[in-house]
C-alpha positions in Angstrom: -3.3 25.6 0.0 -4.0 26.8 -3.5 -4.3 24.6 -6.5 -1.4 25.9 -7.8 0.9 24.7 -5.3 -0.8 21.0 -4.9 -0.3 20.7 -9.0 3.7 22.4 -8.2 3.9 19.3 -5.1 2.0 16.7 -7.3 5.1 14.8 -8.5 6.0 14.0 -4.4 3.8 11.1 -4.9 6.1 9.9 -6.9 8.7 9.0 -4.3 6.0 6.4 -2.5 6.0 5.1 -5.8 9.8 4.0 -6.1 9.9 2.8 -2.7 6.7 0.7 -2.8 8.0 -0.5 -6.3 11.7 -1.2 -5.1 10.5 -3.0 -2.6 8.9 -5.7 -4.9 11.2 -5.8 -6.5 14.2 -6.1 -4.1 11.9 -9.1 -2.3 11.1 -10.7 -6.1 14.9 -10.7 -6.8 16.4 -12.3 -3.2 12.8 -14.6 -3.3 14.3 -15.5 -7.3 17.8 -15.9 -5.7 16.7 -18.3 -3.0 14.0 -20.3 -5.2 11.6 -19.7 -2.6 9.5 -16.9 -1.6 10.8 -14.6 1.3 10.5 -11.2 3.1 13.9 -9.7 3.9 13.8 -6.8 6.7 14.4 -4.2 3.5 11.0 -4.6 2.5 9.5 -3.5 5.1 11.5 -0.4 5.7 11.2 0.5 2.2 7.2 0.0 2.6 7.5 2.2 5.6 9.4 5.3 3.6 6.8 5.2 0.6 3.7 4.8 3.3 5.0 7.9 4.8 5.6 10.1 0.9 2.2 8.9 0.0 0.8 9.9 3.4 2.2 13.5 2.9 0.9 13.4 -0.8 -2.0 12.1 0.2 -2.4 15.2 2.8 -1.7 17.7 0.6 -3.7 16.6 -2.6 -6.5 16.3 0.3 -7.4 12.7 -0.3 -8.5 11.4 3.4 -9.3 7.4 1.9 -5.6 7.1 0.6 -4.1 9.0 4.0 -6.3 6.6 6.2 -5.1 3.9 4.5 -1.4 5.3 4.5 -1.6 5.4 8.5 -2.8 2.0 9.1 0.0 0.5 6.4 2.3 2.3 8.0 1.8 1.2 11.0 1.9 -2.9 10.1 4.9 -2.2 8.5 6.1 -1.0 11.9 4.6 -4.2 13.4 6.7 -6.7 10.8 9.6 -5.1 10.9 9.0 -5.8 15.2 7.9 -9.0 15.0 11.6 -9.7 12.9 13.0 -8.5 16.1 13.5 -10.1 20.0 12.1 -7.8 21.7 8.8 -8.1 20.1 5.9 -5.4 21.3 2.3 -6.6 21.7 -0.6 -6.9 19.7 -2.5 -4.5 21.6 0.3 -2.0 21.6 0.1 -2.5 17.4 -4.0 -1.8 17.8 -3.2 1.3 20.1 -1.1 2.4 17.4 -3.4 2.4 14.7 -6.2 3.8 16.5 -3.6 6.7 17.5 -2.4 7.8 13.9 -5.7 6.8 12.5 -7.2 9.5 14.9 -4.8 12.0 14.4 -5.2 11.6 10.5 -8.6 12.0 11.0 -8.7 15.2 13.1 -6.8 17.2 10.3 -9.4 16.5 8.0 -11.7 17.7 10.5 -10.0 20.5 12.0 -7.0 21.5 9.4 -8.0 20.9 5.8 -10.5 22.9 4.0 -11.8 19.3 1.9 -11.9 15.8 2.5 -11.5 14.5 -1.0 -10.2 16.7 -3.7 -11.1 14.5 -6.8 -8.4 13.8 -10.1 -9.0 15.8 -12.6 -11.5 14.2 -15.5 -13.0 11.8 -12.5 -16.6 13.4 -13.3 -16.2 12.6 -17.1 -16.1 8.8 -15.7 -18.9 6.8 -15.7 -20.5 5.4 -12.4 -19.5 1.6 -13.3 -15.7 2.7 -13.3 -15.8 4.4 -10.0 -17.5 1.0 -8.5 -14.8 -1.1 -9.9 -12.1 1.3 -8.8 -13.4 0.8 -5.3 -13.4 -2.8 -5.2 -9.8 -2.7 -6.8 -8.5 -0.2 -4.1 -10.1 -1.7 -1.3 -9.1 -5.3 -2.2 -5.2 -4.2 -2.9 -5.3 -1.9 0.6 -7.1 -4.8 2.7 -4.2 -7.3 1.6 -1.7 -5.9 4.0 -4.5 -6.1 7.0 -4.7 -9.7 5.9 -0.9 -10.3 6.0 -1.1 -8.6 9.6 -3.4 -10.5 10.8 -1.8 -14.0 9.1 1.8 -12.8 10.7 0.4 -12.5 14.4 -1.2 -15.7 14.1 1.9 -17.4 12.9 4.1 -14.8 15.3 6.3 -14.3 12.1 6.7 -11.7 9.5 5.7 -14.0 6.0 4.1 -12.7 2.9 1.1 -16.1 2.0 -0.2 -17.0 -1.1 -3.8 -14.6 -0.4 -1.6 -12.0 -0.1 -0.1 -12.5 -3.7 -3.1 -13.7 -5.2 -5.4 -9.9 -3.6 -2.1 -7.8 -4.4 -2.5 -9.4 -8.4 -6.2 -8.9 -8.3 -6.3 -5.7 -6.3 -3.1 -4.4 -8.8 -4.5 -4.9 -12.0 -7.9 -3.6 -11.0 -6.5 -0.6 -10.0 -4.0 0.2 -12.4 -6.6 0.1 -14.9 -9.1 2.2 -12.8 -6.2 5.1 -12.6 -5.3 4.9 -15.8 -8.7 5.7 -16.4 -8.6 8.5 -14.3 -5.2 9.9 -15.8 -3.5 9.5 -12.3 0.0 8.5 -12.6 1.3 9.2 -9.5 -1.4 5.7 -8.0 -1.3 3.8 -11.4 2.7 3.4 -11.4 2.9 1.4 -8.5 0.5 -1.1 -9.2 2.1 -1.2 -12.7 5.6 -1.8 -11.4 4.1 -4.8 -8.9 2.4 -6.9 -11.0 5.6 -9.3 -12.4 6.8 -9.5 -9.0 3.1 -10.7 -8.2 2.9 -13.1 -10.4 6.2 -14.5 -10.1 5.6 -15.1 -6.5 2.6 -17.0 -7.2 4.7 -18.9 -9.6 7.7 -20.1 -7.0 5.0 -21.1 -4.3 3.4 -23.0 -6.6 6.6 -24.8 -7.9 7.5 -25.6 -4.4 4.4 -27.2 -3.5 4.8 -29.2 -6.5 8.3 -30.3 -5.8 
């Protein structure tokens, strides 16, 4: 694919960016409603549409970490929206799953595209000190949703927990200011959109534990 078509397809990225951000904010408005924090079924299907545009973005911009990552969120949104459901599939079945896609994501960058990682444009320019905190920021915001996977099987429930509010804030603001560093709107809007809903979640578990 020619450089000229993945700038022309750039913009796609925005659509995971709308769904991940309506989703907040669908779940911050109903949580806001109820006084309480909740996770309404709409969350999760929205999460599953923007993993699958930013999966496709991240394909075509040839950026393996954000596809990898894309696969294995899409799959435990899958795995919440089942466990809102009776007939409930197992925990190894989930596992499977992810080692499945994960695979399969993996073998195109090994077998179909001509790059692994195709870097933003001005990345170079940045110094080595940004790239580290970028990392940290990424990896803490992508690992919350492996968290709240794990913390939902335990409890056999679909529930979004303080740790996961408290490493989306954290992980959010660390990366938006990473991207915006890098001049990448397309990863910085999201985590821009998120963080009132973040932080107003943290605020209504708080009040109920005082109350």
């Amino acid at each position: 694919m020619t450089d000229e078509l993945k700038l022309f397809l750039y913009p796609l990225g925005y659509l995971s960016s709308v769904f991940f951000a309506l989703r907040f904010i669908i779940q911050w408005l109903q949580s806001e409603k109820l006084g309480h924090v909740v996770v309404p079924a709409l969350f999760w299907q929205l999460s599953l549409a923007g993993n699958l545009f930013l999966l496709i973005h991240s394909l075509i911009q040839m950026q393996y970490h954000v596809a990898l990552v894309q696969t294995l969120n899409g799959v435990i949104s899958w795995r919440n929206l089942n466990l809102m459901t009776s007939s409930q599939k197992s925990f190894s079945f989930t596992v499977f799953l992810m080692f499945l896609f994960s695979s399969l994501t993996t073998s195109y960058f090994l077998f179909v595209a001509p790059e692994w990682f195709s870097a933003p444009i001005g990345s170079y320019q940045l110094h080595l000190n940004w790239h580290l905190f970028g990392f940290f920021g990424i990896v803490l915001f992508s690992l919350r949703f492996l968290v709240q996977w794990w913390q939902s099987e335990r409890d056999h429930q679909s529930e979004l927990t303080p740790l996961f509010w408290v490493m989306s804030l954290a992980g959010g603001l660390m990366s938006l200011i990473y991207f915006l560093k890098l001049k990448d709107p397309v990863n910085a809007l999201g985590p821009a959109l998120g963080l009132i809903p973040y932080i107003r979640n943290l605020m209504l578990i708080r009040k109920k534990r005082i109350v």
